[in-house]
C-alpha beads as a LAMMPS data file, in Angstrom:
LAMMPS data file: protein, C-alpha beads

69 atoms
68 bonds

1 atom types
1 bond types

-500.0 500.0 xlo xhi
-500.0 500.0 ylo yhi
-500.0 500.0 zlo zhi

Masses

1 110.0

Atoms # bond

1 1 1 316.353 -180.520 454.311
2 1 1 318.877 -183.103 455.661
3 1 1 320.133 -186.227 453.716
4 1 1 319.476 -189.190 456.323
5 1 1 322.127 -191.698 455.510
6 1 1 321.176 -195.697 454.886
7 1 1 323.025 -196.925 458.641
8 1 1 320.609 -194.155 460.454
9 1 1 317.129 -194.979 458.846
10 1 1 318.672 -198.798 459.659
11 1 1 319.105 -197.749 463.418
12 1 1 315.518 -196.125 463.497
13 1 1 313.851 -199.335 461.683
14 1 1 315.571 -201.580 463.961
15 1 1 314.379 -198.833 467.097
16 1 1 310.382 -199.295 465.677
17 1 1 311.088 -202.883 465.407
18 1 1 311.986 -203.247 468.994
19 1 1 309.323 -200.838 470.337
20 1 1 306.477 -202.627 468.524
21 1 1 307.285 -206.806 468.431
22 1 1 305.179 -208.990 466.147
23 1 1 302.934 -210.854 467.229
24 1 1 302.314 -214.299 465.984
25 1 1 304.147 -217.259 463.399
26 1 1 303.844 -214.388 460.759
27 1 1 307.092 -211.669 461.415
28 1 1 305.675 -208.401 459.990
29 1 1 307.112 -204.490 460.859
30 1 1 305.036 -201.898 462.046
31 1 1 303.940 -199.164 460.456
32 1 1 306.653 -196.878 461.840
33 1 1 309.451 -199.473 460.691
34 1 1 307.730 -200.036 456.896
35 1 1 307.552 -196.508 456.433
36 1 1 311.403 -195.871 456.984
37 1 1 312.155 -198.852 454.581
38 1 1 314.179 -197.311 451.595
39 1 1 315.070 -199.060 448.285
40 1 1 319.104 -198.990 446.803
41 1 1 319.666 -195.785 448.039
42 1 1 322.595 -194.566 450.475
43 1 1 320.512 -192.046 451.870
44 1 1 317.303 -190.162 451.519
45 1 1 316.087 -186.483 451.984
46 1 1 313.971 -185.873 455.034
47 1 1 311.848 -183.707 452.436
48 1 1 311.077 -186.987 451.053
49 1 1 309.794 -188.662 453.700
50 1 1 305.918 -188.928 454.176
51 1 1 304.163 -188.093 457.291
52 1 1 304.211 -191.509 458.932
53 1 1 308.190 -191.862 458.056
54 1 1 308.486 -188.416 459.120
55 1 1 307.112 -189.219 462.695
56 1 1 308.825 -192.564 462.878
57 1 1 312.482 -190.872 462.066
58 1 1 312.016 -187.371 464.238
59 1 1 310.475 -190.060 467.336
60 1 1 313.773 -191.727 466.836
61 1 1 315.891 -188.665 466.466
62 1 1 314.242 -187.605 469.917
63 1 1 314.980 -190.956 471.562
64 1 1 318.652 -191.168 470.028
65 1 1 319.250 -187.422 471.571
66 1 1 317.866 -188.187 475.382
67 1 1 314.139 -187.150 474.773
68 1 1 312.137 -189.702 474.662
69 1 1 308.247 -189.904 474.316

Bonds

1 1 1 2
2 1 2 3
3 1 3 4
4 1 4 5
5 1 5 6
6 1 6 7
7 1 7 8
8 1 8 9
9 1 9 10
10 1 10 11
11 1 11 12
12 1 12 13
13 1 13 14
14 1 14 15
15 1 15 16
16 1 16 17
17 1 17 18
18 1 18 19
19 1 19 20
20 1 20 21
21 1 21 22
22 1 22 23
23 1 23 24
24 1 24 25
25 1 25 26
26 1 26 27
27 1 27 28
28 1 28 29
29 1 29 30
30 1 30 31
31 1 31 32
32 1 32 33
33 1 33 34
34 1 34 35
35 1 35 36
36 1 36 37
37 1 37 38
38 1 38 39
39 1 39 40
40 1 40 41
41 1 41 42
42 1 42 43
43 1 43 44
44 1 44 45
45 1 45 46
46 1 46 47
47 1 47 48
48 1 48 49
49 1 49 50
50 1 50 51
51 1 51 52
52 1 52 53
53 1 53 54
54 1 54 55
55 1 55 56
56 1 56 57
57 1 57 58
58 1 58 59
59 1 59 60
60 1 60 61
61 1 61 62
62 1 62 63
63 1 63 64
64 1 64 65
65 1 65 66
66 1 66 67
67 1 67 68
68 1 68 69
């Protein structure tokens, strides 16, 4: 188990949120981006995460180290 600190799950929302652009008047995050979205906390377990966060933040991790999908 890692803690993922509040300026990384930030960096992987704003990741999804450039991958997958709204469509529309109506601004809304994917599903990758909503899952990561964390409430008053400076960082959260990975052991905590649920499987769509879990994808969204190790598809990040892989872009952020050079392996993209």
């Amino acid at each position: 188990m890692v803690d993922i600190p509040i300026h990384e799950l930030e960096a992987a929302i704003n990741f999804w949120r450039d991958r997958s652009l709204s469509e529309g008047d109506e601004p809304c995050l994917c599903k990758e981006a909503s899952a990561l979205i964390v409430q008053r906390e400076p960082s959260v377990p990975s052991d905590r995460l649920d499987a769509v966060a879990r994808a969204a933040w190790e598809a990040y991790e892989r872009f952020k180290n050079g392996f993209p999908d």
